[in-house]
C-alpha positions as protocol buffer text, in pm:
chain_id: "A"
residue {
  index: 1
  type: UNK
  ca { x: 555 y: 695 z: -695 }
}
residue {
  index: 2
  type: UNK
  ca { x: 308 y: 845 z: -460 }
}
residue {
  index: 3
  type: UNK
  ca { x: -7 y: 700 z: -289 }
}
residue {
  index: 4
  type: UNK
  ca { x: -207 y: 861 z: -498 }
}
residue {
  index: 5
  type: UNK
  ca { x: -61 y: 647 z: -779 }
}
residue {
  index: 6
  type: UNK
  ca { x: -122 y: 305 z: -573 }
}
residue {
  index: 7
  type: UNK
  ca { x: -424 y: 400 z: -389 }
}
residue {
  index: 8
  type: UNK
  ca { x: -811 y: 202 z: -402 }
}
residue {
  index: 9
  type: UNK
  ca { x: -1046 y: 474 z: -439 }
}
residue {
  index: 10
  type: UNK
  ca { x: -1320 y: 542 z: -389 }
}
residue {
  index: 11
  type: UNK
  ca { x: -1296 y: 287 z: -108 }
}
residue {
  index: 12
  type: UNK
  ca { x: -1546 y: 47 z: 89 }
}
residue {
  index: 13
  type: UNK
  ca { x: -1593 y: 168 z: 399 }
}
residue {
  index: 14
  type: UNK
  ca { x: -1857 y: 71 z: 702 }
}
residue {
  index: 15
  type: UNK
  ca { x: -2006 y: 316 z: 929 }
}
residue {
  index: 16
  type: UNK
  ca { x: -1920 y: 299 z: 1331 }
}
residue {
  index: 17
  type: UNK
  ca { x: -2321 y: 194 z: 1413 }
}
residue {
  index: 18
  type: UNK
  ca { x: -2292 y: -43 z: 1133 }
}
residue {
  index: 19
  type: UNK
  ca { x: -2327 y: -425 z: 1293 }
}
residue {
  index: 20
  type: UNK
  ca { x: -2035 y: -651 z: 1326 }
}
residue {
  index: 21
  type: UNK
  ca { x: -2153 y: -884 z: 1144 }
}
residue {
  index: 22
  type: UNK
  ca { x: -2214 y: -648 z: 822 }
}
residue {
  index: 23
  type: UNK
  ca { x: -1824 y: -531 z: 821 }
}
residue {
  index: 24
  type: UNK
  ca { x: -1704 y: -908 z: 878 }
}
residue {
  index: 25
  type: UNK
  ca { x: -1929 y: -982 z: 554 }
}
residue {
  index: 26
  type: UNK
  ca { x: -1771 y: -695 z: 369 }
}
residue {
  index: 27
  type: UNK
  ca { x: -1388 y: -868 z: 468 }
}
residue {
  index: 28
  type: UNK
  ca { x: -1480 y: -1167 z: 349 }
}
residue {
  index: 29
  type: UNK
  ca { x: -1705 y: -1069 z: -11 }
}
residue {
  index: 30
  type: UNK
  ca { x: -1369 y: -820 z: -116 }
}
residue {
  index: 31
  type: UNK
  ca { x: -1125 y: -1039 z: 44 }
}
residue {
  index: 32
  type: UNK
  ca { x: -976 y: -750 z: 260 }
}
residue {
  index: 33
  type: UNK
  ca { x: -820 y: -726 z: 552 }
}
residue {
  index: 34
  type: UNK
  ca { x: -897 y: -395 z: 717 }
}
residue {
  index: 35
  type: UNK
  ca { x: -1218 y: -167 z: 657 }
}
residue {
  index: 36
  type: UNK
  ca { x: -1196 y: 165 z: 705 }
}
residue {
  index: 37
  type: UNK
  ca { x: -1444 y: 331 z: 913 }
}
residue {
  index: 38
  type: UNK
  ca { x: -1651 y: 656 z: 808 }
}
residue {
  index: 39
  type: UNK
  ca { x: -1896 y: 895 z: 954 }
}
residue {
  index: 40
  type: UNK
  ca { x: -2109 y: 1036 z: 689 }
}
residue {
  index: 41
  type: UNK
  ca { x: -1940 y: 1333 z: 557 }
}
residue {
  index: 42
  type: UNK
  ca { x: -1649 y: 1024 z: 465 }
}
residue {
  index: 43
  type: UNK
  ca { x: -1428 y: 1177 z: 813 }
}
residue {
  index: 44
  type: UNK
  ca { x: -1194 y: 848 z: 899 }
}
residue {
  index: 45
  type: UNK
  ca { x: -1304 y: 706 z: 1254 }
}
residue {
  index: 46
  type: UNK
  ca { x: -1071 y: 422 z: 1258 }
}
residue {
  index: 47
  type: UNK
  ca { x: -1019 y: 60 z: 1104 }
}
residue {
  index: 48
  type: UNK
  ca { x: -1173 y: -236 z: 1161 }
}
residue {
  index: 49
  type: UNK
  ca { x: -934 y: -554 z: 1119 }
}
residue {
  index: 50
  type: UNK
  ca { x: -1013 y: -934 z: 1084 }
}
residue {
  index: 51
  type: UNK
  ca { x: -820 y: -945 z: 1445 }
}
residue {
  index: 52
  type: UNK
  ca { x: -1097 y: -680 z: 1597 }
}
residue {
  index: 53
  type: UNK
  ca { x: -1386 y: -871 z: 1468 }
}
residue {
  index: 54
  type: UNK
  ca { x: -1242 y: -1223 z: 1557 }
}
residue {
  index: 55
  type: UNK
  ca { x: -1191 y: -1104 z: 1938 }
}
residue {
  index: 56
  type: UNK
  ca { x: -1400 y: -1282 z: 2196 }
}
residue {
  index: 57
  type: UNK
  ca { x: -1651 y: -1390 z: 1921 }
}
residue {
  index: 58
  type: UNK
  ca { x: -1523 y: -1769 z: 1896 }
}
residue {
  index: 59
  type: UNK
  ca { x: -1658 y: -2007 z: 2142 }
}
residue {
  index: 60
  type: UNK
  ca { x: -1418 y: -2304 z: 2328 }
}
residue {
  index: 61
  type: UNK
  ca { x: -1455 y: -2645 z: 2168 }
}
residue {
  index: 62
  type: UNK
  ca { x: -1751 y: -2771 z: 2399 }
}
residue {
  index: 63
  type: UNK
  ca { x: -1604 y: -3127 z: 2371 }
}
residue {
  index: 64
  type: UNK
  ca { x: -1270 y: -3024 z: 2634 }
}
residue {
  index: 65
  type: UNK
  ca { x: -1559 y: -2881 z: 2853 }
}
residue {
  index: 66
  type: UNK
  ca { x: -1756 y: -3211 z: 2938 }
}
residue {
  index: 67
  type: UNK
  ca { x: -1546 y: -3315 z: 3244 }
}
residue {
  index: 68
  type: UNK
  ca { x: -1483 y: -2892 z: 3338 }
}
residue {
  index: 69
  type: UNK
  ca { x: -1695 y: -2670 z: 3561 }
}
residue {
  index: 70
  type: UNK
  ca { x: -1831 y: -2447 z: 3302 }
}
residue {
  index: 71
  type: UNK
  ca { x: -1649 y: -2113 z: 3239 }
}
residue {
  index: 72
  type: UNK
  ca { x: -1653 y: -1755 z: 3365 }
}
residue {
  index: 73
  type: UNK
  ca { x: -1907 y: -1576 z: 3160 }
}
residue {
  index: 74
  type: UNK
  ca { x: -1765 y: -1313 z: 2997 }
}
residue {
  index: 75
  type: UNK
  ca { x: -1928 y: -939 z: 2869 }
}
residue {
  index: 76
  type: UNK
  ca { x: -2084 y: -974 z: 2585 }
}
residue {
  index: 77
  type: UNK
  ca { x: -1842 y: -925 z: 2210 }
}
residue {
  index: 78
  type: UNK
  ca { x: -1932 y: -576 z: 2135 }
}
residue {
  index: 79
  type: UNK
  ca { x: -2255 y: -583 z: 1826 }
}
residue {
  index: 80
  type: UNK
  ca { x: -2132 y: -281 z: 1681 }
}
residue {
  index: 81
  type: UNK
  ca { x: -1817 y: -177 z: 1424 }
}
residue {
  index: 82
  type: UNK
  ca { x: -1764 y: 146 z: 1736 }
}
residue {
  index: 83
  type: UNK
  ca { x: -1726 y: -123 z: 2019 }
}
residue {
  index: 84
  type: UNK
  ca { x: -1447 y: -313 z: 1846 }
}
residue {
  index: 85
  type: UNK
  ca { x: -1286 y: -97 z: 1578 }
}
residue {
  index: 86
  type: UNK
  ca { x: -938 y: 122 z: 1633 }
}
residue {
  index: 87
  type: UNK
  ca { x: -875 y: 481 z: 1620 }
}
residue {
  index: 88
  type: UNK
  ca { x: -580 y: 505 z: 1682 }
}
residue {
  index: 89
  type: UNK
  ca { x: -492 y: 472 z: 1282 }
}
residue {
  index: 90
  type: UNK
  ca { x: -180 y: 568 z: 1079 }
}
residue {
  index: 91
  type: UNK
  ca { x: -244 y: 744 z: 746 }
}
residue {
  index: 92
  type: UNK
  ca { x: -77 y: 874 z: 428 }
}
residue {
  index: 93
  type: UNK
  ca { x: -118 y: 1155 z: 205 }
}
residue {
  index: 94
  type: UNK
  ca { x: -193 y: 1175 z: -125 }
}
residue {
  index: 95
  type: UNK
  ca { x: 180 y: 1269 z: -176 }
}
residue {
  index: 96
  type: UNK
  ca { x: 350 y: 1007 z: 83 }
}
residue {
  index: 97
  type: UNK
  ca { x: 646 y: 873 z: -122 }
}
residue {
  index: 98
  type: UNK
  ca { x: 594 y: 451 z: -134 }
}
residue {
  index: 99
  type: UNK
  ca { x: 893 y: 411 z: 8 }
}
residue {
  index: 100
  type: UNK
  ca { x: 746 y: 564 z: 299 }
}
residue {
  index: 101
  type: UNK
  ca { x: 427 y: 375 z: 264 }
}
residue {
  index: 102
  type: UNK
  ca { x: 648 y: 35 z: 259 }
}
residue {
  index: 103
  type: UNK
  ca { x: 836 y: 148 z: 566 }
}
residue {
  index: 104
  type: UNK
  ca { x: 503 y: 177 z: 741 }
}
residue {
  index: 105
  type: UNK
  ca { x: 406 y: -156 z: 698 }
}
residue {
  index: 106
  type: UNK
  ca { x: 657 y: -356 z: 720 }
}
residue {
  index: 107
  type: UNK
  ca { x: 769 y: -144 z: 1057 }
}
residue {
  index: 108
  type: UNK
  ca { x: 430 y: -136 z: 1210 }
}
residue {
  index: 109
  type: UNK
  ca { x: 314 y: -473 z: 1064 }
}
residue {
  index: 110
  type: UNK
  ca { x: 42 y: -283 z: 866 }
}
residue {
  index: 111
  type: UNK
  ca { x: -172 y: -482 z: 630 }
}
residue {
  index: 112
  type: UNK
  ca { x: -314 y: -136 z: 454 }
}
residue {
  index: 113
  type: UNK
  ca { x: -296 y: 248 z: 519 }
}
residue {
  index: 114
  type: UNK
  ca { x: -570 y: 476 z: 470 }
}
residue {
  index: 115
  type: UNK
  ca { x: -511 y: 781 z: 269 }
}
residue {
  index: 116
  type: UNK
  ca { x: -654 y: 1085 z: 392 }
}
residue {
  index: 117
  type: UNK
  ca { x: -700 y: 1487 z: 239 }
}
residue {
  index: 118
  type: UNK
  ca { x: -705 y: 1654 z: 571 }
}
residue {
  index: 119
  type: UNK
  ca { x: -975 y: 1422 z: 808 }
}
residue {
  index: 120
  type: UNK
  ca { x: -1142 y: 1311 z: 450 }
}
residue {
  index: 121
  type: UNK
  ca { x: -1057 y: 952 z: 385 }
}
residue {
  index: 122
  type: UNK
  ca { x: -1003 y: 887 z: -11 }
}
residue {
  index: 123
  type: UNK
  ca { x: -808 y: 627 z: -115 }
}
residue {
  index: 124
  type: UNK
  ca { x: -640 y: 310 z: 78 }
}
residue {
  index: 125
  type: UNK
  ca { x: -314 y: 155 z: -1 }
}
residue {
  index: 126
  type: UNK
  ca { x: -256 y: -210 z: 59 }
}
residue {
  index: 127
  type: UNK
  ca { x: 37 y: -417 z: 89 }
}
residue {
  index: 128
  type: UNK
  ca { x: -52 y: -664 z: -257 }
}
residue {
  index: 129
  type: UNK
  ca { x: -64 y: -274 z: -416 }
}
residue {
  index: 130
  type: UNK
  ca { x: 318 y: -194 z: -304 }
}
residue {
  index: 131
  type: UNK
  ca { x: 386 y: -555 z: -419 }
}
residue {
  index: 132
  type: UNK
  ca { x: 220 y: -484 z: -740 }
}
residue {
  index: 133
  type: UNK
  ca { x: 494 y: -204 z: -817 }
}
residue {
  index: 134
  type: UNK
  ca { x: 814 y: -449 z: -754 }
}
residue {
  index: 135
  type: UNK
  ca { x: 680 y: -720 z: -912 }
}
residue {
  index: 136
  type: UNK
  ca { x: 660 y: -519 z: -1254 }
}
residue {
  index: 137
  type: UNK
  ca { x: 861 y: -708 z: -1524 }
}
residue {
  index: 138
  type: UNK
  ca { x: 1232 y: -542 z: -1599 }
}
residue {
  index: 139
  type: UNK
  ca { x: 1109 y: -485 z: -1984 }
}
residue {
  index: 140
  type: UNK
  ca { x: 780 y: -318 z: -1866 }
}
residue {
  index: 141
  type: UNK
  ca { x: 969 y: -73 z: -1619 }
}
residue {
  index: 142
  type: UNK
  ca { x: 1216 y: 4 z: -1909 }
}
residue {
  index: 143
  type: UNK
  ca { x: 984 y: 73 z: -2134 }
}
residue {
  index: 144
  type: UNK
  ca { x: 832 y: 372 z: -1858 }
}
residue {
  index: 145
  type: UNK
  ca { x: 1159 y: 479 z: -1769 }
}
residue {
  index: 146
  type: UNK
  ca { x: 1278 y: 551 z: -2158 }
}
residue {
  index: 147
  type: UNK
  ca { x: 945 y: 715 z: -2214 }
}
residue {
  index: 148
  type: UNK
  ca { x: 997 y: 924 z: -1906 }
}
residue {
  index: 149
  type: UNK
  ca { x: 1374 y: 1001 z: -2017 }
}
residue {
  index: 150
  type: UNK
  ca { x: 1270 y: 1092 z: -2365 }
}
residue {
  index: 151
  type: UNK
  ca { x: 1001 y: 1339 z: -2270 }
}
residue {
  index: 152
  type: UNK
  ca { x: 1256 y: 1514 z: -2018 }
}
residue {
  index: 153
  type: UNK
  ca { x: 1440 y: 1546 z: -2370 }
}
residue {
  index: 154
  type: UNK
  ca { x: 1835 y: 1627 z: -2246 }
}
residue {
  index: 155
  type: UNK
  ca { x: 1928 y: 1366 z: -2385 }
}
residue {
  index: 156
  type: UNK
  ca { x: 1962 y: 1014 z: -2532 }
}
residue {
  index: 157
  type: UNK
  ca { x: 1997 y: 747 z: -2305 }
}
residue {
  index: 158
  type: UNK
  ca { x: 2061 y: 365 z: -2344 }
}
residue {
  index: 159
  type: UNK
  ca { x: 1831 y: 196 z: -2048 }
}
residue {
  index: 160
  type: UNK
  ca { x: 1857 y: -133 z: -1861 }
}
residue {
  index: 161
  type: UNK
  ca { x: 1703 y: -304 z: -1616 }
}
residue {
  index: 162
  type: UNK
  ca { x: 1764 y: -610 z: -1375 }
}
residue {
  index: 163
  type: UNK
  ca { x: 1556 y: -735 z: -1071 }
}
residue {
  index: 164
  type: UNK
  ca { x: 1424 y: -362 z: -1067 }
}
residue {
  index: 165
  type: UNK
  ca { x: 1780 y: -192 z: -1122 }
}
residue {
  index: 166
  type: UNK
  ca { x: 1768 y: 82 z: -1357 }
}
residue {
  index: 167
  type: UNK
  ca { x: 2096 y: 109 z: -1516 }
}
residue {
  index: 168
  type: UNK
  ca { x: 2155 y: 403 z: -1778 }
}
residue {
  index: 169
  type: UNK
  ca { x: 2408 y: 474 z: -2015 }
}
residue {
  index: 170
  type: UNK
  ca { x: 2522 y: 811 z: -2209 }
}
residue {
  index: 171
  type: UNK
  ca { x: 2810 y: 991 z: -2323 }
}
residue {
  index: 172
  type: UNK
  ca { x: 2934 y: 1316 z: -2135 }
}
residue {
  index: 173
  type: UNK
  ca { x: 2683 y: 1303 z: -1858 }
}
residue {
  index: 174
  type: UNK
  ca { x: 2771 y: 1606 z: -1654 }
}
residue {
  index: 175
  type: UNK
  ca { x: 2624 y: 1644 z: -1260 }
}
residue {
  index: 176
  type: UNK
  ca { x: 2315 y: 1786 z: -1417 }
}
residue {
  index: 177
  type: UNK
  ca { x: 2225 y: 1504 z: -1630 }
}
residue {
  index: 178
  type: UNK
  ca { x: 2297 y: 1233 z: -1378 }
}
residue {
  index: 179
  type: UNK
  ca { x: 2050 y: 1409 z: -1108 }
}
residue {
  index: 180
  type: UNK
  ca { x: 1762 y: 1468 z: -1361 }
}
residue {
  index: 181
  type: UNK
  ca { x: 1817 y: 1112 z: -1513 }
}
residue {
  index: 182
  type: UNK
  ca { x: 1827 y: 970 z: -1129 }
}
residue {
  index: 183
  type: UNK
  ca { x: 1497 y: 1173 z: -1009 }
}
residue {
  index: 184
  type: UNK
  ca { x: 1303 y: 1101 z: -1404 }
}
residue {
  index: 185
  type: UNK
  ca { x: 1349 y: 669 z: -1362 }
}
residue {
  index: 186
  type: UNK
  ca { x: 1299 y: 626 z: -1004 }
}
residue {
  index: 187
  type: UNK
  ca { x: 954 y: 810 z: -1080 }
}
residue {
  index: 188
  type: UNK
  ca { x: 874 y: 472 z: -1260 }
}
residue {
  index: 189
  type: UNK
  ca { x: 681 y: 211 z: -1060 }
}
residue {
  index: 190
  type: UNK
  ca { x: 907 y: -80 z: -972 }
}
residue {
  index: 191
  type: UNK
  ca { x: 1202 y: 100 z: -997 }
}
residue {
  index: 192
  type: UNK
  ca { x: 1438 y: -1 z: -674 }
}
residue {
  index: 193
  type: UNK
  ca { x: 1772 y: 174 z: -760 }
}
residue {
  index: 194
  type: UNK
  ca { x: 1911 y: 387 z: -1045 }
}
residue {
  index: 195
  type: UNK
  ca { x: 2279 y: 379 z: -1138 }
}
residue {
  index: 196
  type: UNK
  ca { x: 2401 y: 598 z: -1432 }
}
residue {
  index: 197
  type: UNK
  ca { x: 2725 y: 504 z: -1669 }
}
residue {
  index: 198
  type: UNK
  ca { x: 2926 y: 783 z: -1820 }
}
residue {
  index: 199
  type: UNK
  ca { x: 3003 y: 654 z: -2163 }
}
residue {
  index: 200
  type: UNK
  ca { x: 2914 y: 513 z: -2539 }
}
residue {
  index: 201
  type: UNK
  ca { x: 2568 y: 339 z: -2526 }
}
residue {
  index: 202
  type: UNK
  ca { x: 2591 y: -71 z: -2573 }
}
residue {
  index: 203
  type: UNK
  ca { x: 2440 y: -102 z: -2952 }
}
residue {
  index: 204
  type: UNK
  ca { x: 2203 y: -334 z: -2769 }
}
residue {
  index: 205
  type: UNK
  ca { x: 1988 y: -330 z: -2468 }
}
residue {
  index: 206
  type: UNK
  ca { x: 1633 y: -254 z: -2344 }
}
């Protein structure tokens, strides 16, 4: 699967002048966790992340101040999405393979990836939408990976699955077979490995 398969679009973006307020009420009302920022030909500026707008905006419990000089003032939190927000942003392509896309986030701690078409922002993968993939049930993924094999039409194949294993079974599989049948089912969402069996098909299975 590609990010073009997982991808939110079109996707709910705030501009840079837009107040920080405004993008911390669109977190909260679509239950994200980063917002995308946009100029107005849709060009990706950066994110914005609950972390960015939480910085320097909470005050100290005024109760562990009563017996304390009062603090240092500080510069004032930033009022706009430009002050806080971060450019420097990893993206995807429409084509980035979701293994890739997992890599990302789990390397760089990423909580969504913007998808871009040159400087263009349209789409944005999150985490819960690579999750969605593996969490596909075994009979649902079989079901896609038969269809998949049948309209290749080489041949017949028995399919099952386990925990996301694709396992698939036919007589007198040459090289041929076994590398069309591997690249066909792990085109299927939730597929996590594909192991093919060189003989007579089980009379039952999925």
């Amino acid at each position: 699967m590609r990010a073009r398969d997982l991808m939110t679009s079109p996707v709910v973006t705030v501009g840079p002048d837009a107040a920080v307020k405004e993008a911390a009420r669109l977190l909260v009302d679509h239950g994200f966790a980063v917002l995308p920022v946009v100029d107005a030909d849709d060009r990706l500026l950066g994110v914005v992340t609950e972390a960015d707008l939480l910085r320097n905006r909470l005050l100290l419990d005024p109760r562990g101040l009563i017996h304390d000089p009062p603090p240092e003032p500080t510069a004032p939190a930033p009022p706009t999405v430009a002050g806080v927000m971060t450019t420097d942003v990893l993206t995807a392509v429409p084509d980035t393979h979701t293994a890739e896309l997992g890599r990302l986030m789990v390397d760089r701690h990423l909580r969504a990836v913007p998808v871009v078409d040159g400087d263009r922002l349209v789409g944005i993968v999150s985490r819960v939408d690579v999750l969605r993939t593996i969490a596909r049930d075994d009979d649902t993924i079989a079901r896609d990976v038969l269809g998949h094999l049948s309209a290749a039409g080489r041949r017949r194949w028995q399919v099952s699955v386990t925990d996301g294993v694709v396992t698939l079974t036919s007589e007198g599989v040459d090289d041929t077979d076994r590398h069309i049948a591997a690249v066909v089912a792990g085109c299927a969402p939730g597929v996590v490995d594909v192991h093919i069996r060189d003989g007579v098909p089980p009379s039952a299975g999925r």
